[in-house]
N, C-alpha and C positions, 0 to 999 in steps of 0.2 A: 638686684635692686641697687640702683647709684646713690650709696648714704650719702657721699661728698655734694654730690649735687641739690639733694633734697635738703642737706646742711646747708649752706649756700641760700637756697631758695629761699629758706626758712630764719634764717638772718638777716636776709636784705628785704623780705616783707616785713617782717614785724618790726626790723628799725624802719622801717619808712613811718608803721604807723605810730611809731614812740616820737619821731622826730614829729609827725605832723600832731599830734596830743600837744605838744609843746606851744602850738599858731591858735589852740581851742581857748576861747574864750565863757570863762562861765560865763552864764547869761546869769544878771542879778534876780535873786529870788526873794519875789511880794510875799506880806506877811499873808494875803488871801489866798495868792496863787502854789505858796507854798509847797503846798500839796495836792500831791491827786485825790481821786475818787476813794484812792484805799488810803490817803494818810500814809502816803510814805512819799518823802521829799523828792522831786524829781530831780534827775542826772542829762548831760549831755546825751547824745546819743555814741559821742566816741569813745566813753568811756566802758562802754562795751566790749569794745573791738579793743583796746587799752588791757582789759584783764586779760586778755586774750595773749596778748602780742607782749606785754612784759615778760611773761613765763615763757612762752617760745622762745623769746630772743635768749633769754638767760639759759636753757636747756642745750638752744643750739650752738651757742658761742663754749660751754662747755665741752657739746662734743666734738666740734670742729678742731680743738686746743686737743683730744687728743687722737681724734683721726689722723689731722695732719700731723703729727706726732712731735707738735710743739711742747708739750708736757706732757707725763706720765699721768696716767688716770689716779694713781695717788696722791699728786701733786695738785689734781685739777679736781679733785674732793677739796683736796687743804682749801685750795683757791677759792672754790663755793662756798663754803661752811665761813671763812675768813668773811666775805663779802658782804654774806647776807648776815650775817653775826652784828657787823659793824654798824650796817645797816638800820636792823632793828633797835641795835643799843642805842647809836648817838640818837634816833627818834625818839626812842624812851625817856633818853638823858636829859635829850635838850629842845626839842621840837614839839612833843607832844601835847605839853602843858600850853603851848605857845598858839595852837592849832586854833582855829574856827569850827563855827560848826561844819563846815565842808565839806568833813569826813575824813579819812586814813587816807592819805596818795596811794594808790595801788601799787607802786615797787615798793614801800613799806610793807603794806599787806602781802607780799610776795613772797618778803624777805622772812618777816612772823611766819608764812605758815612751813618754810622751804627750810629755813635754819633747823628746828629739832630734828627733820627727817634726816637732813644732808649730815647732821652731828652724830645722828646714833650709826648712820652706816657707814660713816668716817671713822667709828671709836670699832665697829666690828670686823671693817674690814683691816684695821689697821693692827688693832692687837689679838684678837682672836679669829676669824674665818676668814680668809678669803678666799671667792672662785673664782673656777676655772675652765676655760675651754681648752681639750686636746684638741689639736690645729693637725698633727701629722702621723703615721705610721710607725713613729721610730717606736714605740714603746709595747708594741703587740707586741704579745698578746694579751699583755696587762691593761694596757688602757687603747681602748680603740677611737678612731676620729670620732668627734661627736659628743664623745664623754664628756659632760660638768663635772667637776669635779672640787672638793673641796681642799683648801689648803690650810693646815694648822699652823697659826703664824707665832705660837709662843714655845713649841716644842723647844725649837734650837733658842732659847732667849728672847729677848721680848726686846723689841727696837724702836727707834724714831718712827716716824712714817718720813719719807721721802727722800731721807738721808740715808735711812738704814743702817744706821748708828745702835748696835746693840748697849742695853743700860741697866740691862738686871740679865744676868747667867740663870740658864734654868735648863740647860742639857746639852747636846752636842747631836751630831749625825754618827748614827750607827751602820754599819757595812749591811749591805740591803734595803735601808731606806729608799723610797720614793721621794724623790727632792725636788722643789722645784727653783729655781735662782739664778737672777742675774746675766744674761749671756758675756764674758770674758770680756767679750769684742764686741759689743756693743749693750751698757745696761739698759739701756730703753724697753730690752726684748727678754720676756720669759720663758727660760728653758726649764724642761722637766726630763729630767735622767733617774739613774740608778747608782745609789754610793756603791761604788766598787774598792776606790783607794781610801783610806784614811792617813792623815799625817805622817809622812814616812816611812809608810809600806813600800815596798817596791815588787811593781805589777806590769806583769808579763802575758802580752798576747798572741799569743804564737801557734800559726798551723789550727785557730781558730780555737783554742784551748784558752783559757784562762789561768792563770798561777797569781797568788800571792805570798809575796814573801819567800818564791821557792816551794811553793806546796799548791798540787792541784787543786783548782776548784774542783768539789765531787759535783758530777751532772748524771744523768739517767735519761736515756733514749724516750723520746714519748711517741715516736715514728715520722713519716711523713705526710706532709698535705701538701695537697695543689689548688692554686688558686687561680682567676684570671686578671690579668689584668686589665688596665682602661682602654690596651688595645686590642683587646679580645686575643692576648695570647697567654700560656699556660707558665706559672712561674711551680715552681716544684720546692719546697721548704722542707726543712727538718726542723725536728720540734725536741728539745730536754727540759728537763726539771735541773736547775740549777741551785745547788743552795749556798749561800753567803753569809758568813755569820751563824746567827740560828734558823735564819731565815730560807725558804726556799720557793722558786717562783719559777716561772718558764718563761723561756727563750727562745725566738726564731733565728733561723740561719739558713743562709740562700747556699746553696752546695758549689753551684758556679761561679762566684762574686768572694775574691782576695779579703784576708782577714780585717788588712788595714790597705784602703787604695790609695798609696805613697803620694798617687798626683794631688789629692786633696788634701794632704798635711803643709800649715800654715807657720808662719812663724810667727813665738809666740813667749810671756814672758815664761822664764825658768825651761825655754828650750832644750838647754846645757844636758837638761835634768834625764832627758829622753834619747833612746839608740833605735834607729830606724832600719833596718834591712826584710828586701824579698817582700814580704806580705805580715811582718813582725814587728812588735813593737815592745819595747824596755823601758818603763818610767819610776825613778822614784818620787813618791810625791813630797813636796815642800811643805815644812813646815804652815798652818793654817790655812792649809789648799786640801781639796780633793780633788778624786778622777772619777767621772764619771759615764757611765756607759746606756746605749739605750739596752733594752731587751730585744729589740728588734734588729739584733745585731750587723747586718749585711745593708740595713736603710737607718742607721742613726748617725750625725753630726754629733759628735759626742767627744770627750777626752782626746782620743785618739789624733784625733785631727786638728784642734786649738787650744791646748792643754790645761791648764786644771782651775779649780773655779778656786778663788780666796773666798775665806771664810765671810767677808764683807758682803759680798753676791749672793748671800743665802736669803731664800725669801719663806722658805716654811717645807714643810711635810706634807707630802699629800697623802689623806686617809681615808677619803671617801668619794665614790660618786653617786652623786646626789640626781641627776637625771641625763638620761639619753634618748632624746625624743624618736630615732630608730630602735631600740631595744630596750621599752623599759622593764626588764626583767632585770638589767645591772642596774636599775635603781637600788641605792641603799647598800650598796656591796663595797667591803670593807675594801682599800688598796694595799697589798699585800708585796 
């Protein structure tokens, strides 16, 4: 389905018929004709097509703002809730009382019933839950495409919305967290990894082993599986149980595909920090950065490649998925 286009559509019909509301002239209304058969005062007929067409344009000028990815969906809550807030108020304040009988102008009325909804899930997603769609493979076998997933937004500190300015301390990222924050290289876009590094660890991947600090990560064989893929050919994986921390989870690995593939490593800040050879990789992590890895270790864009996320790029914890309309049997399953 083409949203941009149906965005699009859905904009330039409903302004047309906001713009033509504008050229409607009430017709003056007799104290006889007042009313109809039922006693209720009669309206234009555009003012039909008006309720109609303010709430569309306003819906779809939102999503348009961030389809085309001219604001962050956090920012373009702020923007609504700001809007129609303003909205409501200055009518309250100063219009109201001023009014005729005529009725509420319908973007008043839009703005009344849009403001509480747009406020309460602008205050939930911004300090306590927000979702989530898994978009790619990196993180099997822990989270597969498809997964909602929820994200706890006050574990690591509790922040602005759109700034992401933390403003009360209330915990940190622990080694095995599911994380999800900020892309490095572009914060527009949400990545979701695995804390591997914590502040000046230094973490070694080499020969497809993991080390921290000089001590192996403990793993446990779970065997192998094969899969196909979208061109109907067989890809062959190996499967461990991995534990980090206290934590322990599973990990895929393609047996043919280099630990770290060198042509993919970007330059990036605190490069200095990292030694690259063969198929290995050497990073200590900088002060108020982590490094973060997928689980799906032979298909994730991860640390390795654009190195380590500041503590500013944190956008919450993910602890649950909450639906997946292919399996919902991982509905409700904790993220581990």
């Amino acid at each position: 389905m083409n949203w941009e286009f149906i965005g699009w559509a859905a904009l330039a019909i409903s302004g047309a018929l906001i713009a033509a509301g504008f050229f409607v002239t009430r017709k003056p209304v007799q104290p006889a004709a007042a009313q109809n058969s039922a006693g209720v005062a009669e309206v234009h007929p555009m003012h039909a097509w008006l309720e109609i067409a303010w709430p569309v344009f306003f819906i779809a000028a939102m999503g348009m703002l961030t389809l085309k990815e001219v604001m962050g969906f956090a920012a373009v809550l702020l923007l609504a809730t700001t809007i129609t807030g303003l909205i409501w108020g200055l009518d309250s304040l100063m219009f109201k009382k001023k009014r005729t009988a005529d009725g509420e102008p319908i973007v008043v009325e839009m703005a009344r019933s849009f403001f509480p909804v747009i406020l309460i899930v602008f205050f939930l997603r911004s300090f306590l839950y927000e979702p989530f769609k898994i978009p790619s493979e990196s993180m099997l076998p822990t989270l597969l495409v498809g997964d909602f997933i929820l994200v706890n937004k006050f574990t690591y500190g509790v922040r602005l919305p759109v700034i992401n300015k933390k403003i009360v301390e209330t915990g940190a990222p622990k080694r095995g967290d599911v994380m999800v924050f900020r892309y490095p290289d572009d914060p527009t876009k949400d990545f979701i990894k695995r804390v591997v590094g914590l502040p000046g660890d230094k973490i070694s991947y080499r020969q497809k082993r993991l080390s921290i600090n000089d001590q192996p990560v403990a793993v446990e064989s779970l065997g192998t599986a094969t899969e196909v893929d979208k061109r109907l050919g067989f890809r062959r994986f190996e499967s461990f149980k991995e534990k980090l921390g206290e934590k322990t989870h599973a990990i895929m690995m393609d047996p043919d595909t280099p630990g770290v593939r060198l042509s993919g490593v970007r330059a990036f800040l605190n490069r200095e920090n990292c030694e690259y050879n063969n198929d290995a990789v050497t990073c200590t992590v900088p002060q108020g950065h982590y490094f973060m890895m997928g689980d799906n270790r032979d298909n994730s864009d991860d640390s390795r490649y654009w190195g380590f996320v500041p503590e500013q790029n944190i956008v919450g914890k993910a602890v649950l998925i909450w639906m997946n309309f292919g399996a919902f049997k991982r509905v409700g399953t904790s993220i581990e």
